[in-house]
C-alpha positions as CSV (number, residue, x, y, z in Angstrom):
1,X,4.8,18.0,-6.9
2,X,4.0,14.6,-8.2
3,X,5.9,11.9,-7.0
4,X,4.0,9.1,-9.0
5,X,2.6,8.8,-12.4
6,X,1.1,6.5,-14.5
7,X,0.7,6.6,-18.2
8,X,-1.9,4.6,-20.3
9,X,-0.7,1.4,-18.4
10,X,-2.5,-1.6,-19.6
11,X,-1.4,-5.9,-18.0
12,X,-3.6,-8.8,-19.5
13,X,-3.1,-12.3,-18.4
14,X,-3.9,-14.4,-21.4
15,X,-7.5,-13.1,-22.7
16,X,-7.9,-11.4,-19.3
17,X,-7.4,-7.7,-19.1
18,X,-7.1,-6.7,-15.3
19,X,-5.7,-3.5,-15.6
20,X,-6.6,-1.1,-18.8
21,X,-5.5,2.2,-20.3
22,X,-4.8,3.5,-16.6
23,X,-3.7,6.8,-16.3
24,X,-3.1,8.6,-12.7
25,X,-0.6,10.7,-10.8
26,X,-0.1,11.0,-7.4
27,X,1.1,14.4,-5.8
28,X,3.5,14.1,-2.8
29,X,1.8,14.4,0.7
30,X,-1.5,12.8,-0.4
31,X,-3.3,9.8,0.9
32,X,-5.2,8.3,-2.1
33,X,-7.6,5.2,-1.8
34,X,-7.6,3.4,-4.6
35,X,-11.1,0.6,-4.5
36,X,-13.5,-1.2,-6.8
37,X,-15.2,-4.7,-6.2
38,X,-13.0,-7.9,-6.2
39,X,-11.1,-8.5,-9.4
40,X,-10.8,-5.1,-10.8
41,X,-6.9,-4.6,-10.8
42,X,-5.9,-3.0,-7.7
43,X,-3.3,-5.7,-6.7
44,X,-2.1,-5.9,-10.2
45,X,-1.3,-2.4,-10.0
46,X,0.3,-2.2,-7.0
47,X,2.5,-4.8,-8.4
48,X,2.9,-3.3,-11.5
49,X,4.2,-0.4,-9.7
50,X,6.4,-2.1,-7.7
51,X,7.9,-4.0,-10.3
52,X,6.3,-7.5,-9.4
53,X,4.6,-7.2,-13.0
54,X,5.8,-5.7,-16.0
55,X,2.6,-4.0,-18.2
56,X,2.2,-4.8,-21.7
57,X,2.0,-0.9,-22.1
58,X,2.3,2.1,-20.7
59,X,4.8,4.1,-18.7
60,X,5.8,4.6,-14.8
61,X,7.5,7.3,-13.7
62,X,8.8,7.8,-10.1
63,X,10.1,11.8,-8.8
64,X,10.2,12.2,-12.6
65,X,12.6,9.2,-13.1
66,X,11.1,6.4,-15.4
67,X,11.2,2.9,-13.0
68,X,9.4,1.3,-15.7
69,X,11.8,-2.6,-16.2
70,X,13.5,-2.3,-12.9
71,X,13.6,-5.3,-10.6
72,X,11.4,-4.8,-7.1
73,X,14.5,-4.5,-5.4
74,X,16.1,-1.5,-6.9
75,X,12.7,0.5,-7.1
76,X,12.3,-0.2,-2.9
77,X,15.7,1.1,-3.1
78,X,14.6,4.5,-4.7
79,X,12.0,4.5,-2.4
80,X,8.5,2.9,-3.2
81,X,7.5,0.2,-0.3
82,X,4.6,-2.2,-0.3
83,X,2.6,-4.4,2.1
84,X,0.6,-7.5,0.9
85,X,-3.3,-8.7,1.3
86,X,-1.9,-11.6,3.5
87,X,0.8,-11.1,5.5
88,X,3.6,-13.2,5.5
89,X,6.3,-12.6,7.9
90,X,9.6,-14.9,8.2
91,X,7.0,-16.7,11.3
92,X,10.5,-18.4,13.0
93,X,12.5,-15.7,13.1
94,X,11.9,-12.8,15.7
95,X,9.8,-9.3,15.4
96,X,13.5,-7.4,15.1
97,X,15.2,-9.7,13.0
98,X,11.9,-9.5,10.2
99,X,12.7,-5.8,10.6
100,X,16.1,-6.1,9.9
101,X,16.0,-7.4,6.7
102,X,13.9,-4.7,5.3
103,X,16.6,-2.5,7.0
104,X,19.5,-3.7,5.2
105,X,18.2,-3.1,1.8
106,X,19.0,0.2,2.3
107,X,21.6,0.8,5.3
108,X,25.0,1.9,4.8
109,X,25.8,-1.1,7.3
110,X,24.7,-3.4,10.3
111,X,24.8,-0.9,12.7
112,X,22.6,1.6,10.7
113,X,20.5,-1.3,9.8
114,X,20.0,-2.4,13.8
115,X,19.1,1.7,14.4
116,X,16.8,1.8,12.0
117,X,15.1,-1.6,13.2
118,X,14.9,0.1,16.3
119,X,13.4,3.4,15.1
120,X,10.6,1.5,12.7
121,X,9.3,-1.3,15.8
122,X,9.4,2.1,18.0
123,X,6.8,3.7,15.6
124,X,4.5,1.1,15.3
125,X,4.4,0.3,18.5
126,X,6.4,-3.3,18.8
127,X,9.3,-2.4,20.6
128,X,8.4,-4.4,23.7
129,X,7.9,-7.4,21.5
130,X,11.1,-7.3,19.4
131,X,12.2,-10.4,21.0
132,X,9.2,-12.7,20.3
133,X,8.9,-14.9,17.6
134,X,6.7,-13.5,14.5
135,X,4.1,-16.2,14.6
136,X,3.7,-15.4,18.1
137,X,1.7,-12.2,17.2
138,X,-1.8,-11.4,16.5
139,X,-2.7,-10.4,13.4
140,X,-2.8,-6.9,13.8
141,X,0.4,-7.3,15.4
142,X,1.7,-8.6,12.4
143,X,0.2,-6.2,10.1
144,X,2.2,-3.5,12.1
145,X,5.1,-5.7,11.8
146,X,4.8,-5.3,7.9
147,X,4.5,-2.0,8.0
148,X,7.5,-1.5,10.4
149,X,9.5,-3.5,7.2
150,X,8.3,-1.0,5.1
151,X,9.6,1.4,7.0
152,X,12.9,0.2,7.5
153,X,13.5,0.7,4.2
154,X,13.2,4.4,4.1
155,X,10.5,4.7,1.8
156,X,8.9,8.0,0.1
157,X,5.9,6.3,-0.8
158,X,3.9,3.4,0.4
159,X,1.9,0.7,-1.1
160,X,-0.5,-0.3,1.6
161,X,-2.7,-3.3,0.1
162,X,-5.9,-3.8,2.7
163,X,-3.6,-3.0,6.0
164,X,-7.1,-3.1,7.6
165,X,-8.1,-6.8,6.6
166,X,-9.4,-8.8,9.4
167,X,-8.7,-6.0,12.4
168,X,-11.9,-5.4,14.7
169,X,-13.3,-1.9,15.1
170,X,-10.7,-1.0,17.5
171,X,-8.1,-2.2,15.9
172,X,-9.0,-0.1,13.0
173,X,-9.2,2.8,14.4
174,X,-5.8,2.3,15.5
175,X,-4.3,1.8,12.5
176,X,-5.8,5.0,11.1
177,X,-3.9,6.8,13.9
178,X,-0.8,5.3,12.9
179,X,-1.7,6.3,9.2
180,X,-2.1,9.5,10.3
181,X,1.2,9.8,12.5
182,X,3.5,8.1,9.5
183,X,1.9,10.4,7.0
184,X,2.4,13.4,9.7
185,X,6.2,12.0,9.1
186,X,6.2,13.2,5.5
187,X,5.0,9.9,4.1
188,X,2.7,9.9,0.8
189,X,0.5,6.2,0.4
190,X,-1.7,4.6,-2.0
191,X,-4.5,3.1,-0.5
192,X,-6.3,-0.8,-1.4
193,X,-8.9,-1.1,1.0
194,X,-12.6,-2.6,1.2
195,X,-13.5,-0.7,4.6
196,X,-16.1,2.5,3.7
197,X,-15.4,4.2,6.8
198,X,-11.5,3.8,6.9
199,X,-11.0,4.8,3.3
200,X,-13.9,7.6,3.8
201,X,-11.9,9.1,7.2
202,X,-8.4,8.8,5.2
203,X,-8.6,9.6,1.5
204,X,-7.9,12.8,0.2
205,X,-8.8,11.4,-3.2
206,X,-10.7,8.3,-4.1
207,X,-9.9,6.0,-7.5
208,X,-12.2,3.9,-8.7
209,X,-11.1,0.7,-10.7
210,X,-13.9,-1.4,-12.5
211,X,-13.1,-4.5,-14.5
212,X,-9.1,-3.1,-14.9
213,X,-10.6,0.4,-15.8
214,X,-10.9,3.8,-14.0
215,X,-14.3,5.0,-13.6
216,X,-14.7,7.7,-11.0
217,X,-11.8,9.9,-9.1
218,X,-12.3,12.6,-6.8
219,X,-12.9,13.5,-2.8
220,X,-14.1,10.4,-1.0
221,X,-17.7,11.9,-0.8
222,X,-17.9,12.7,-4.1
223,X,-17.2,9.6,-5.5
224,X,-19.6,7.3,-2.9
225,X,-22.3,9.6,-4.9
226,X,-21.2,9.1,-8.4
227,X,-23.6,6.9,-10.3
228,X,-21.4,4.8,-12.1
229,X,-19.6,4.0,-8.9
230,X,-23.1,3.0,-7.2
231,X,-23.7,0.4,-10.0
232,X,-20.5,-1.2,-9.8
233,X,-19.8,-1.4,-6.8
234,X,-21.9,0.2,-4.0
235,X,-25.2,-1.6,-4.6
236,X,-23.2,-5.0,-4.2
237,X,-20.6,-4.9,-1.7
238,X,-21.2,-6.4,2.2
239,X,-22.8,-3.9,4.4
240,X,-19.8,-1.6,6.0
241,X,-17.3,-2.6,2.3
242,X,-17.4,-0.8,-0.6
């Protein structure tokens, strides 16, 4: 079923174009990596999706309900949650209470929203650090402490913008198991990343963005051989990045 589509969506800024004539559905269940050098509109559409941008044209269509015009807000509510390249958590305010505001955007009431706070830190493993302050934390600690927002929230599909940024070898490996475990959960993401190997062990399907545009889409293999993708983007990116 696809839980996702996008129609001919096009977002200049002034005489920039960053995101051009992009078409692309995503089916529920899938784990899709969506790359392309520095500059070529994956942000913008992540935000564009989410409502943090409206495109000059083009549709967006959510479980077959047009989301296109609504405020981020009301399309977390329906079920669409994102993280961001830097992370920015409320740094004064503790792990759970970060957590808690992402809750109540969608519980019923406090006590939901303190259960579910429990139930997201539980998954990503910051349970035992609920308590500390959120500039207290590392930075992969952090990143799972955005994630465990997103989760709060109840979402269907996630927005996961370079989750990986910054995290040693280790560390990445463990976030890919905790990928794997949310998307065991029934979770379907959308994947912004610049490490080879995670998006390579992840992706079900890789999409390629050049200068706003799609130019390759396919199995993560697949696509690391496709010309057009070499000359854009392989030849040029940091050894270990695409």
């Amino acid at each position: 079923m696809t839980l996702l589509a996008l129609h001919e969506l096009s977002k200049s800024f002034g005489g920039l174009m960053a995101v051009h004539n992009l078409s692309m559905a995503i089916e529920e269940g899938e784990i899709v990596g969506l790359i392309g050098p520095n500059g070529a509109g994956k942000t913008t559409v992540f935000n564009l999706i989410s409502g943090f941008l409206r495109p000059d044209r083009g549709r967006i269509s959510f479980q077959g309900k047009e989301i296109l015009g609504l405020p981020p807000h009301a399309i977390c509510q329906m079920g669409i949650a994102r993280t961001f390249q830097i992370v920015r958590p409320f740094a004064n305010l503790t792990v759970f209470k970060n957590v808690f505001i992402g809750a109540l955007n969608r519980a019923k009431d406090k006590r939901e929203a303190q259960k579910i706070t429990c139930e997201s830190l539980e998954v990503v493993g910051l349970k035992e650090k609920q308590g500390l302050l959120a500039r207290e934390l590392t930075l992969s600690e952090q990143r799972r402490l955005e994630l465990a927002r997103c989760l709060a929230t109840k979402p269907v599909l996630l927005l996961l913008d370079e989750v990986m940024a910054g995290l040693n070898p280790q560390e990445v490996e463990e976030m890919l198991q905790l990928l794997r475990t949310l998307h065991a959960r029934g979770l379907t993401f959308i994947l912004i990343e610049h490490v080879m190997q995670a998006i390579m062990t992840i992706s079900h399907r890789v999409v390629v963005l050049h200068h706003g545009e799609k130019i390759a889409e396919g199995p993560p293999d697949e696509v690391a051989e496709d010309p057009k993708v070499i000359e854009a983007y392989l030849l040029g990116a940091p050894k270990g990045e695409w």
